[in-house]
C-alpha positions as CSV (number, residue, x, y, z in Angstrom):
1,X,102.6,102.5,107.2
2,X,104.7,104.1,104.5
3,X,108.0,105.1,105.5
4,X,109.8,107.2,103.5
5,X,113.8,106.6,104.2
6,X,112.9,102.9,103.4
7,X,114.2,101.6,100.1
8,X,111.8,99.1,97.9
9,X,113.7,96.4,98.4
10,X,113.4,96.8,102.5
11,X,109.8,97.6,101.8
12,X,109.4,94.4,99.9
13,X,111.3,92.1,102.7
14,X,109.1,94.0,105.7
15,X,106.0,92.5,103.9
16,X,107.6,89.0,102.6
17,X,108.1,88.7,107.1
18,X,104.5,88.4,106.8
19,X,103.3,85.4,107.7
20,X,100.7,84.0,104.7
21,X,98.1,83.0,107.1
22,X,97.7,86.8,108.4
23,X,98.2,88.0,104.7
24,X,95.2,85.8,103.9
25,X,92.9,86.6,107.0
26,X,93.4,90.9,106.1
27,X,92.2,89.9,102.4
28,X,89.2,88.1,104.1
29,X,88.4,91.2,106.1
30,X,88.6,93.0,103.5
31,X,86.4,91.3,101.0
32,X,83.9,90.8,104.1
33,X,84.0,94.7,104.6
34,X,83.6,95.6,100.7
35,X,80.5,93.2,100.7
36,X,78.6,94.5,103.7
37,X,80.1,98.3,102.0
38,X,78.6,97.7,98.7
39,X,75.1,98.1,97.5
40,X,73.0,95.2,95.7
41,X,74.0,96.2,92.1
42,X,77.4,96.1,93.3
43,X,77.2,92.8,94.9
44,X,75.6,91.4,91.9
45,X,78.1,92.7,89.7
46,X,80.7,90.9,91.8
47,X,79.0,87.6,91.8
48,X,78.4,87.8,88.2
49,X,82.0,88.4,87.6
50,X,83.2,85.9,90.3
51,X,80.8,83.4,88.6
52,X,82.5,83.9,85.4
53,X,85.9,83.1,86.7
């Protein structure tokens, strides 16, 4: 949620409240979704690339 009267600073400190664990389980349900999402050129794109890492 974006709230408007919120300064970047409180912004920044509502997300830092996050605990790291959830932070990294939404980044794995998002890269799960943007897999199943994607088509095969754009799966092998993203393994190529991931391979050259």
């Amino acid at each position: 949620m974006i709230f408007k009267w919120e300064s970047q600073e409180q912004r920044l400190r509502r997300f830092m409240a996050i605990s790291p664990k959830k932070k990294l389980e939404w980044l794995r349900q998002m890269n799960d979704f943007l897999l199943k999402a994607s088509n095969k050129k754009r799966r092998d794109i993203y393994w190529r690339l991931r391979a050259g890492r």
